[in-house]
VOGU-3710 file (C-alpha; in Angstrom, 3 decimals, decimal comma):
1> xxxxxxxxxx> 114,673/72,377/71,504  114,970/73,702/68,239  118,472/76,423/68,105  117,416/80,415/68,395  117,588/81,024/64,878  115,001/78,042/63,797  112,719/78,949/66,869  112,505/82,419/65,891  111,272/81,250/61,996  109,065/78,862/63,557
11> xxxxxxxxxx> 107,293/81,392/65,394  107,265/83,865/62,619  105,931/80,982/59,742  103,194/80,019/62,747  101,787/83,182/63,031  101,342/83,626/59,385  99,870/79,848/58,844  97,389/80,627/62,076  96,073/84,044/61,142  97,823/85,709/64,204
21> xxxxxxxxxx> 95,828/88,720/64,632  98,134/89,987/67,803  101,213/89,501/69,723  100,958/90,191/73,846  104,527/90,187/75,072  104,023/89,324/78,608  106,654/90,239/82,145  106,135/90,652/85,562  107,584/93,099/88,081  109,138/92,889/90,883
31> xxxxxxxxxx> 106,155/91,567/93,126  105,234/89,232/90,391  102,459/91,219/88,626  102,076/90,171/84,826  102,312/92,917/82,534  101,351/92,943/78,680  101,705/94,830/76,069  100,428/93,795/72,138  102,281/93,937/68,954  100,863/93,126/65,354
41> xxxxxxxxxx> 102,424/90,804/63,665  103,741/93,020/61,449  106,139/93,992/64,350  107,081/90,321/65,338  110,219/90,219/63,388  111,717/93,628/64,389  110,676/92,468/68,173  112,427/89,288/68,124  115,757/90,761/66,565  116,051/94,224/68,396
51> xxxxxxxxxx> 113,234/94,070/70,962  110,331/96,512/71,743  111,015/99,990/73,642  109,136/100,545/76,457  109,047/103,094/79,462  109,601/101,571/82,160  108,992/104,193/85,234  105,665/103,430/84,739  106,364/100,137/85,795  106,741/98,747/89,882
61> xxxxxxxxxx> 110,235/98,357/90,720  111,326/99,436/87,418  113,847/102,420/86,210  113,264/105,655/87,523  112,155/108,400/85,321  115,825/109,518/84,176  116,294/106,114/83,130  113,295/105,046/81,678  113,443/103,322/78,377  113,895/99,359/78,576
71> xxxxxxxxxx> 113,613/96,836/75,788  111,469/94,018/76,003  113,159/91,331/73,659  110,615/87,865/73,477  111,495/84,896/74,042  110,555/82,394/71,208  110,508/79,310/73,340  107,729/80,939/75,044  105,474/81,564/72,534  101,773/79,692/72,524
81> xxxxxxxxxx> 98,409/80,415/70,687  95,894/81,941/73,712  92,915/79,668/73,911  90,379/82,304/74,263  89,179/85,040/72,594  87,374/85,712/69,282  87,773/82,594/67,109  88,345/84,530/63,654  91,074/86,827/65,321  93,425/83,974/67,385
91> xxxxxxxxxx> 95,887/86,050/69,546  99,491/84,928/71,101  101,592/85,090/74,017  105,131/85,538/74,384  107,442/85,879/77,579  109,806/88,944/77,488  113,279/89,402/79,171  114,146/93,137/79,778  117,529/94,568/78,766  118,709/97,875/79,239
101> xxxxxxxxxx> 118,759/100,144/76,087  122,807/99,009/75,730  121,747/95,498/75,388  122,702/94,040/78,991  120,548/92,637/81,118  118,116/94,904/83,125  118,759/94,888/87,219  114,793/94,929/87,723  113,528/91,873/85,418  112,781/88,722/87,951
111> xxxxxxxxxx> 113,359/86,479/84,731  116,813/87,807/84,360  117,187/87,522/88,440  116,245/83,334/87,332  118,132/83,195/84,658  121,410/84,289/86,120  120,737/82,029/89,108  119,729/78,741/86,662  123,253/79,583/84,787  125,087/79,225/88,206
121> xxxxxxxxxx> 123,787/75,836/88,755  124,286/74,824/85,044  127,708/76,188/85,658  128,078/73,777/88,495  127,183/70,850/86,106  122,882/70,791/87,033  119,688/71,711/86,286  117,135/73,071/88,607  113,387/71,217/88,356  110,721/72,407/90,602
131> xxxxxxxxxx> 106,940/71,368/90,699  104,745/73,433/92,757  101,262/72,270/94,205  99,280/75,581/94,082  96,211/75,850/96,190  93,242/79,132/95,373  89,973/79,734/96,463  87,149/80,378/94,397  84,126/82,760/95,727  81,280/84,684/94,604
141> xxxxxxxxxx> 82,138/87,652/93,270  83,076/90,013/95,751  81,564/92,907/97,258  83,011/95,835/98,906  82,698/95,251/102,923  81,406/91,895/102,820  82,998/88,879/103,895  83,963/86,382/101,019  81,344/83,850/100,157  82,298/80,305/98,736
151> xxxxxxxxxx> 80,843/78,654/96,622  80,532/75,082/98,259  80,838/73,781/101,898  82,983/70,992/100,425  86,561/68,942/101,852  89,600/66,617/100,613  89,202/65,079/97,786  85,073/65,711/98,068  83,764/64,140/94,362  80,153/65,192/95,081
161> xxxxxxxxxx> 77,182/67,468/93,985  78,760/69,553/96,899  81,757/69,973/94,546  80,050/73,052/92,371  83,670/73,681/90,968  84,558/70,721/90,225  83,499/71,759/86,073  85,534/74,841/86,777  88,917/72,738/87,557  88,128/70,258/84,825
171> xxxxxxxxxx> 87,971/73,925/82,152  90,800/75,277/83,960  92,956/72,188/83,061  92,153/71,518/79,713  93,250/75,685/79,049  96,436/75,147/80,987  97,389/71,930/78,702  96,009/73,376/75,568  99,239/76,218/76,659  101,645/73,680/76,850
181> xxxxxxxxxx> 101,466/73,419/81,005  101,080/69,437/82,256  99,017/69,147/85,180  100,013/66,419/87,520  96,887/66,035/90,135  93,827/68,594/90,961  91,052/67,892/93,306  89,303/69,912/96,177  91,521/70,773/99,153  90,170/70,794/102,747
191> xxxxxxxxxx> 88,576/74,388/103,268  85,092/75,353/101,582  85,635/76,275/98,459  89,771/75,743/98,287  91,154/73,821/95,096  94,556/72,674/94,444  96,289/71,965/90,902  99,780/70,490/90,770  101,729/70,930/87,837  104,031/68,174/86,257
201> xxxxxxxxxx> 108,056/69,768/87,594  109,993/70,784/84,657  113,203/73,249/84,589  112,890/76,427/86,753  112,776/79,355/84,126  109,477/77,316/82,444  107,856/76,576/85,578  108,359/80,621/86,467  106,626/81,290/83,451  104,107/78,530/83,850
211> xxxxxxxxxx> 102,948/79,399/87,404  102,363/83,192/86,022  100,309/81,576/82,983  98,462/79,632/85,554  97,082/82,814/87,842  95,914/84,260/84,636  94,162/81,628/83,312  92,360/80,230/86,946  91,470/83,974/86,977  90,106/84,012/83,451
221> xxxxxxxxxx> 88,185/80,936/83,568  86,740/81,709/86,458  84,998/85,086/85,657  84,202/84,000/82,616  81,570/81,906/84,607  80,748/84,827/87,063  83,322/83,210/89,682  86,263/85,301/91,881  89,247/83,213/92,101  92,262/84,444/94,697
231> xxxxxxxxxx> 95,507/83,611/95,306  95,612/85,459/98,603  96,674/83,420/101,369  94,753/83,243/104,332  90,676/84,935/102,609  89,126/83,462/105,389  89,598/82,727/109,218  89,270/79,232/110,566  89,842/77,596/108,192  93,457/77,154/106,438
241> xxxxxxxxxx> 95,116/79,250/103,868  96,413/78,379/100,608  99,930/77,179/100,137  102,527/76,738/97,160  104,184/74,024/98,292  106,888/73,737/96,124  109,194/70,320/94,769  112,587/70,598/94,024  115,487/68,721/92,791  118,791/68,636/91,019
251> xxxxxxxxxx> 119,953/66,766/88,044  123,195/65,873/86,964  122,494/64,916/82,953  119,397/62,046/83,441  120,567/61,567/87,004  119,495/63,056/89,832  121,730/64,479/92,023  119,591/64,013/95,263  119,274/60,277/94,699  121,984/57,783/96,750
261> xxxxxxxxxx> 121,216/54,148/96,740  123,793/53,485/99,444  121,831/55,738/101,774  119,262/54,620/104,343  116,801/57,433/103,239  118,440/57,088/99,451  119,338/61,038/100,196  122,683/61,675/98,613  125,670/63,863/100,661  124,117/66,719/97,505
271> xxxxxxxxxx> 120,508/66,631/98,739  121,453/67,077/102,184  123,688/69,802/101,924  121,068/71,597/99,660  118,343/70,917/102,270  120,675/72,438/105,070  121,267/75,328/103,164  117,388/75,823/102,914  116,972/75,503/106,013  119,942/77,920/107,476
281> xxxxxxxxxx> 118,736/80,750/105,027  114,783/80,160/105,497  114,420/82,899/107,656  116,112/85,040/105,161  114,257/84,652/102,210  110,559/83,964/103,475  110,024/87,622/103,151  110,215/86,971/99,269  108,448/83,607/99,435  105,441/84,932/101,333
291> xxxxxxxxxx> 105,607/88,865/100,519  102,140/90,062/102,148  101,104/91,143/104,997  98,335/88,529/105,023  100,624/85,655/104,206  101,612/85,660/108,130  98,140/84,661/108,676  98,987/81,586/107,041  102,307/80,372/108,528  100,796/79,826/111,908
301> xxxxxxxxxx> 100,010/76,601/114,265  97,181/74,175/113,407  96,652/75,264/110,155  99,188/72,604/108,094  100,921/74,981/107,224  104,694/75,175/108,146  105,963/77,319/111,274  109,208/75,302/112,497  112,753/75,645/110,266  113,010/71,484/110,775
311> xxxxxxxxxx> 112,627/68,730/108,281  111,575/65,727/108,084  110,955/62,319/105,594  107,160/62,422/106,392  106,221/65,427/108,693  104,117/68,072/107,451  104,401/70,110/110,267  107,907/70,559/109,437  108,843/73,522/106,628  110,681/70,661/104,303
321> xxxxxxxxxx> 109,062/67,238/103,448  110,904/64,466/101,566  108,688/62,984/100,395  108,659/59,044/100,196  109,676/58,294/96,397  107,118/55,417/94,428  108,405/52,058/94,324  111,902/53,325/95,637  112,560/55,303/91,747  115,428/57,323/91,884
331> xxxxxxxxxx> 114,219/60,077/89,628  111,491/60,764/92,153  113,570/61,814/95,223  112,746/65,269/95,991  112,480/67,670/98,871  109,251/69,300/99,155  109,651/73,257/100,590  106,294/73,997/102,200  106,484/77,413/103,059  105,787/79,576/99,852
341> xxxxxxxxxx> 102,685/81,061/98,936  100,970/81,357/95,572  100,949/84,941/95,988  104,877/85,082/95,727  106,892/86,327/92,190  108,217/82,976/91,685  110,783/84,004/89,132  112,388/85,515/92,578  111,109/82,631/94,851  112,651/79,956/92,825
351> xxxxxxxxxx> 115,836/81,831/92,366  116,402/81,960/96,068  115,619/78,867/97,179  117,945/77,819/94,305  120,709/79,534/95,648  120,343/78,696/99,414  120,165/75,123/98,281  124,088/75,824/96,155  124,942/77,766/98,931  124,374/74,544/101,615
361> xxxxxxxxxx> 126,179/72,059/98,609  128,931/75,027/97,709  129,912/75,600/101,591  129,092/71,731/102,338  126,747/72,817/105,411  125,367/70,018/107,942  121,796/68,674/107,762  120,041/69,526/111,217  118,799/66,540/112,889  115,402/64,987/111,397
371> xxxxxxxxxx> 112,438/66,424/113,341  110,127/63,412/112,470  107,479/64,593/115,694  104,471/66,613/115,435  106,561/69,797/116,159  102,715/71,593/116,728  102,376/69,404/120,149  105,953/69,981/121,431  106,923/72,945/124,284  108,972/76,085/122,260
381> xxxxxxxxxx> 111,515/76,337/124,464  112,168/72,123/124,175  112,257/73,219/120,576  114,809/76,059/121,219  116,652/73,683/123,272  116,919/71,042/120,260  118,032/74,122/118,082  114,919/74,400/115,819  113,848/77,680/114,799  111,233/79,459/113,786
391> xxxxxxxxxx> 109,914/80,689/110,616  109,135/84,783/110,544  105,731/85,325/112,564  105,128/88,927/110,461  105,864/90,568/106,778  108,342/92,721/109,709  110,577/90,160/110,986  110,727/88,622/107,762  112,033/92,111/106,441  114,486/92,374/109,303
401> xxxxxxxxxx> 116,125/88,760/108,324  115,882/89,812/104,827  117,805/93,055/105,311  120,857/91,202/106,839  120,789/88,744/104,026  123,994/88,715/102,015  122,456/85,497/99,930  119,121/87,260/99,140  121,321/90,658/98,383  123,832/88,766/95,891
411> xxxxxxxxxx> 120,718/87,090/94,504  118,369/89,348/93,904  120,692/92,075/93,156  120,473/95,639/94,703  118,064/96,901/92,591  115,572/94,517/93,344  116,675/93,968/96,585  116,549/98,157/97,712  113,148/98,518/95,883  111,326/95,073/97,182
421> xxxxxxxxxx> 112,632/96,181/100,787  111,055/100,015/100,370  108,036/98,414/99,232  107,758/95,811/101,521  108,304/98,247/104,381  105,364/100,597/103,134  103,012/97,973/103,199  103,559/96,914/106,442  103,457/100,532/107,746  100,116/101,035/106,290
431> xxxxxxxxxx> 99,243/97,792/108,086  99,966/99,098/111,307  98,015/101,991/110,942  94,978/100,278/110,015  91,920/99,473/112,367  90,512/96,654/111,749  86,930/95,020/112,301  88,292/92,451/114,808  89,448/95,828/117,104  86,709/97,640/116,944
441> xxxxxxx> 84,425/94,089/117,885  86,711/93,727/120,821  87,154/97,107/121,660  84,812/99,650/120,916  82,495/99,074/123,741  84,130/97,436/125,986  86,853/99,966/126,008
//
């Protein structure tokens, strides 16, 4: 990576040899929304040195009017030509961090929330990979009171005429890598309609960034062929929901911290206590990891999706997975968290399972016993008995554990942490208050 100084020329001399035409300096707020505004390259420069004023009470979980001026200051390592739009005009994309007008660090940018939280581990001698295997659906474009339609009838790993977006995936890929974003694996997942694209793991602050490219650009390609592609969770009953499940590990230099030779399971003493601190502050931070109301439609039995707080070398009905590394290589021992959603903020998602994780290593907490059973065919109260808990059944008692959270407060910070929490809270009152179709089938006349 070049030094600050060389990166910032390099962007600067690229945009003049490439006939930039416009700058969008990208963010997100707090629920993980990408926001944009565009510079000409005439204001690159000043941008990169001093930043770009903007007000932001107009944005979610941003300042409040009296304080509303923030400066959006790009991030050259970031930068990448768009590959769409209008041949003879090529635009660009750059990543922003958001500072207060006095040059520190604004309390409401999820970036900074990651960056603070990557620093800690790199403080503690590592560096924080993750890899996420994100699952969407893709329907026909929607319309209002209808159910969604998809667009094939297809299953796992289906490579037939059934597959109608299988040219979709292939476009969608070749976009992603032409932005600098490895994919890994992508094929059809098990519902009608459901994909899933895995993304090669690389540091946490560039997979943040790459997940949020990713949304966009499924989204783009897909209405650009008269296609709807969602990121909600659970679109359709009966069938399973999409997941994020999400690889992590730690590295020490080259070597990875969760790998121990000695050990049967080649965990080390670091990877357990990382994976116990997951698991003792799961309930705490699922609220962020699977923020909507709908999300709970997901985490529920029979749907492989994750329900239990248990783990497990091989189980996935179990919330973490390790999985079983190729040919016994130490670089590939990971866990695999199976919880989040792809409908999360990851910039906040990644940041707290990061710091449950130092939190287990820091306090040196116990790794539960391996659940290795199907958990789904087992009595709850043998469960309760064994001591394995449950994951939040609603966006409510996910709220409740989140509230009580001293990790998730110290995290996020309280200005993320009071505003997500107000938000949060709104939405699921407006939930309750809503009739829904399944009510008035059931109810209506029989009632």
């Amino acid at each position: 990576m070049l030094d600050p100084e060389r990166q910032r020329d390099y962007v600067l001399r690229g945009v003049e040899e490439r006939g930039v035409r416009l700058i969008r300096l990208w963010f997100t707020d707090v629920l993980g929304n990408l926001k944009s505004f565009a510079i000409s390259p005439a204001e690159l420069e000043n941008a990169l040195e001093d930043g770009m004023t903007f007000d932001g009470s107009s944005i979610n979980g941003f300042s409040r009017v009296q304080e509303a001026d923030v400066l959006a200051i790009p991030d050259p390592d970031t930068f990448e030509l768009l590959p769409w739009g209008e041949s003879d005009a090529p635009e660009a994309r750059v990543f922003c961090d958001i500072f207060n007008l006095d040059g520190q660090p604004f309390d409401g940018d999820p970036r900074q929330v990651l960056r603070r939280q990557v620093q800690m581990a790199h403080d503690d001698g590592y560096t924080f990979y993750v890899a996420p295997d994100i699952e969407f659906f893709y329907f026909a474009p929607p319309e209002p009171g209808s159910e969604p339609r998809p667009l094939d009838e297809g299953g796992f790993f289906d490579l037939t005429t059934s597959d109608a977006t299988e040219n979709l995936r292939k476009r969608t890929i070749r976009t992603l890598e032409a932005l600098g974003i490895p994919v890994e694996y992508s094929f059809h997942e098990d519902a009608p309609s459901q994909q899933e694209i895995d993304l090669r793991h690389t540091d946490a602050l560039t997979m943040a960034d790459s997940v949020m490219t990713f949304r966009l650009v499924v989204k783009e390609i897909a209405a650009l062929a008269g296609v709807h592609a969602t990121f909600m969770p659970k679109p359709l009953e009966r069938v399973q929901g999409s997941g994020m499940h999400t690889h992590l590990s730690l590295f020490r230099g080259d070597t990875n911290a969760f790998y121990d030779a000695d050990d049967a399971h080649n965990l080390s003493p670091t990877a357990k206590s990382f994976m116990a601190g997951l698991l003792r502050h799961a309930a705490e931070i699922t609220a962020v990891t699977n923020q909507t109301v709908n999300s709970y439609k997901r985490l529920v039995p029979g749907f492989e999706a994750p329900v239990h707080i248990s783990w497990a070398r091989n189980n996935r009905s179990g919330l973490i997975r390790v999985p079983f590394a190729k040919r016994g290589n130490p670089l590939a021992t990971r866990l695999e968290y199976r919880s989040p959603d792809p409908a999360c903020n990851p910039y906040l998602a990644f940041s707290l399972m990061l710091a449950a994780g130092l939190r287990g290593i820091s306090e040196r907490y116990e790794l539960p016993q391996e659940a290795d059973a199907n958990l789904f065919e087992i009595d709850g109260d043998v469960l309760t008995k064994l001591g394995v808990g449950q994951l939040p059944q609603s966006l409510n008692d996910a709220l409740a554990a989140m509230e009580r959270s001293e990790l998730v407060l110290s995290t996020l910070g309280e200005h993320i942490f009071e505003w997500f929490l107000r938000n949060k809270r709104q939405e699921w009152r407006q939930y309750q208050t809503h009739v829904s179709a399944f009510e008035r089938d059931r109810y209506l006349r029989a009632l």
